[in-house]
Backbone as CSV, one residue per row, in Angstrom:
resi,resn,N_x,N_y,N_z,CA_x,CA_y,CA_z,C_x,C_y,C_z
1,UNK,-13.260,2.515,-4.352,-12.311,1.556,-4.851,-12.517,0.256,-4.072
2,UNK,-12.563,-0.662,-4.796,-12.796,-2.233,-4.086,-11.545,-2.667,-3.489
3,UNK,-11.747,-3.759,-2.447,-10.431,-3.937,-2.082,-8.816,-4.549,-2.732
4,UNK,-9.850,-5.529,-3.987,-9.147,-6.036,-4.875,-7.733,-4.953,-5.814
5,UNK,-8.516,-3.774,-6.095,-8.328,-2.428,-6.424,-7.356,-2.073,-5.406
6,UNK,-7.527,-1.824,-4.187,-6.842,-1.333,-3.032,-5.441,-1.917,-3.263
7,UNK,-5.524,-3.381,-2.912,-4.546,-4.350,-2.898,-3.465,-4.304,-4.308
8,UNK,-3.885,-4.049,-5.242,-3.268,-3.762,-6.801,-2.999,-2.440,-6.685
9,UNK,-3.181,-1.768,-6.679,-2.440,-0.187,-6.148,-1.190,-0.003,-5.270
10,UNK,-1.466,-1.122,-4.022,-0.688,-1.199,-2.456,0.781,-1.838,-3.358
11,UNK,0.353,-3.091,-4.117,1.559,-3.596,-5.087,2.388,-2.747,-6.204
12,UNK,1.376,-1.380,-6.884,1.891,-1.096,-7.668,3.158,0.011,-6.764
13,UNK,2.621,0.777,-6.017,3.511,1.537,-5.407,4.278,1.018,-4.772
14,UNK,3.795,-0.091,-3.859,5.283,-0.867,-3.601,6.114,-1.158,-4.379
15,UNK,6.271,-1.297,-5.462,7.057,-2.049,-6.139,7.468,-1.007,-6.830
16,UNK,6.701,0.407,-7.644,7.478,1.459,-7.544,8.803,2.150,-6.906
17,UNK,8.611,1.721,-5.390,9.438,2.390,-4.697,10.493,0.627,-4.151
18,UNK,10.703,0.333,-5.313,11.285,-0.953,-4.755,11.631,-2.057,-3.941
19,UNK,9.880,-2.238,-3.541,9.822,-3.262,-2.268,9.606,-4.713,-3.073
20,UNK,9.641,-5.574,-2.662,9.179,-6.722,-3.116,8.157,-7.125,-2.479
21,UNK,7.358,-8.387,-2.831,5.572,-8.836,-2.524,5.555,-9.133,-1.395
22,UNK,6.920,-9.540,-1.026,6.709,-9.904,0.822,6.549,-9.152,1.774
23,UNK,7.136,-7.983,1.522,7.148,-6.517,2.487,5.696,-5.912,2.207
24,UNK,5.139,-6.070,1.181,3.742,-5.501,0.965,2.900,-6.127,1.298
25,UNK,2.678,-7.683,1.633,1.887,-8.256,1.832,1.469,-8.469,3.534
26,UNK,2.518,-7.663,4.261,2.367,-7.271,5.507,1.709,-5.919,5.891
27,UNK,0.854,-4.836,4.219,0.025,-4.050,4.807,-1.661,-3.810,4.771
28,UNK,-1.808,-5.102,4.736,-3.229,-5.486,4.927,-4.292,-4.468,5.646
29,UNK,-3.596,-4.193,7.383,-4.222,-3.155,7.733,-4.219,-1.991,7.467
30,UNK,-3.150,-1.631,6.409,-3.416,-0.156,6.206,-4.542,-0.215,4.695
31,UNK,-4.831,-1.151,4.084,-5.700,-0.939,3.182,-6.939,-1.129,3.874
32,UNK,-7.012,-1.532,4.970,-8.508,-1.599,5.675,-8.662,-0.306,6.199
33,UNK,-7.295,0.220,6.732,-7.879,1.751,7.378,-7.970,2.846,6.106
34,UNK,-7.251,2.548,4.883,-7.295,3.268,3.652,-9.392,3.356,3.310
35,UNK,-10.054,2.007,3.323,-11.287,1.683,2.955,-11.739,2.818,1.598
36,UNK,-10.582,2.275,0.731,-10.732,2.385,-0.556,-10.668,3.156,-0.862
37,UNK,-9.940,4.596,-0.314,-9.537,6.189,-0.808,-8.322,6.144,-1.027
38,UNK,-7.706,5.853,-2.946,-6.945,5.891,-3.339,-6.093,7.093,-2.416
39,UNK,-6.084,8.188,-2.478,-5.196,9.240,-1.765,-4.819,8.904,-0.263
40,UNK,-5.505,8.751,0.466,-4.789,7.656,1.801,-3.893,6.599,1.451
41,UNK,-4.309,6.141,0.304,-3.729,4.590,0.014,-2.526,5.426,-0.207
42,UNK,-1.895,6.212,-1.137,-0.832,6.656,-1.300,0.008,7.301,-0.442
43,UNK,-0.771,8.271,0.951,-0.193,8.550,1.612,0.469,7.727,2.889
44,UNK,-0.541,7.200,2.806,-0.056,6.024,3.915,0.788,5.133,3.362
45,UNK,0.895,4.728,2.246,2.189,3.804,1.338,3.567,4.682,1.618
46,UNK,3.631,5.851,1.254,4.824,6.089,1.409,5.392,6.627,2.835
47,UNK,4.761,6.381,3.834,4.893,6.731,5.100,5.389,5.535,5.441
48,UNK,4.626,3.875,5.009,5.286,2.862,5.196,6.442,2.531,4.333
49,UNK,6.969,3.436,3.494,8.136,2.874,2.729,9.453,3.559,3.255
50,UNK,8.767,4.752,4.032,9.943,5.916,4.867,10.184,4.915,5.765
51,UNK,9.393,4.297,6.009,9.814,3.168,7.333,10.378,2.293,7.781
52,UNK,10.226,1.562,5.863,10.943,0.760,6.073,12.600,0.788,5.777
53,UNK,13.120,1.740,5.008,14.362,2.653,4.710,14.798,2.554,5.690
């Protein structure tokens, strides 16, 4: 998955779980440590959304 890809995923689930673009746009490094494995990307998304709760 490209990062462009990464980044459009990171938005869709954010915004799934009702964050807005500003809170997502602070997880830059987790799509670099994701390096494009949708299933990290998801697990690690909702680990940052437990977080932010």
């Amino acid at each position: 998955m490209s990062g462009a890809d990464a980044a459009k995923l990171a938005l869709t689930l954010g915004h799934e779980r009702g964050l807005d673009s500003a809170k997502i746009a602070d997880w830059q490094s987790l799509l670099d440590y994701c390096a494009g494995n949708p299933l990290t990307l998801r697990v690690i998304t909702g680990q940052a959304v437990r977080r932010l709760a």
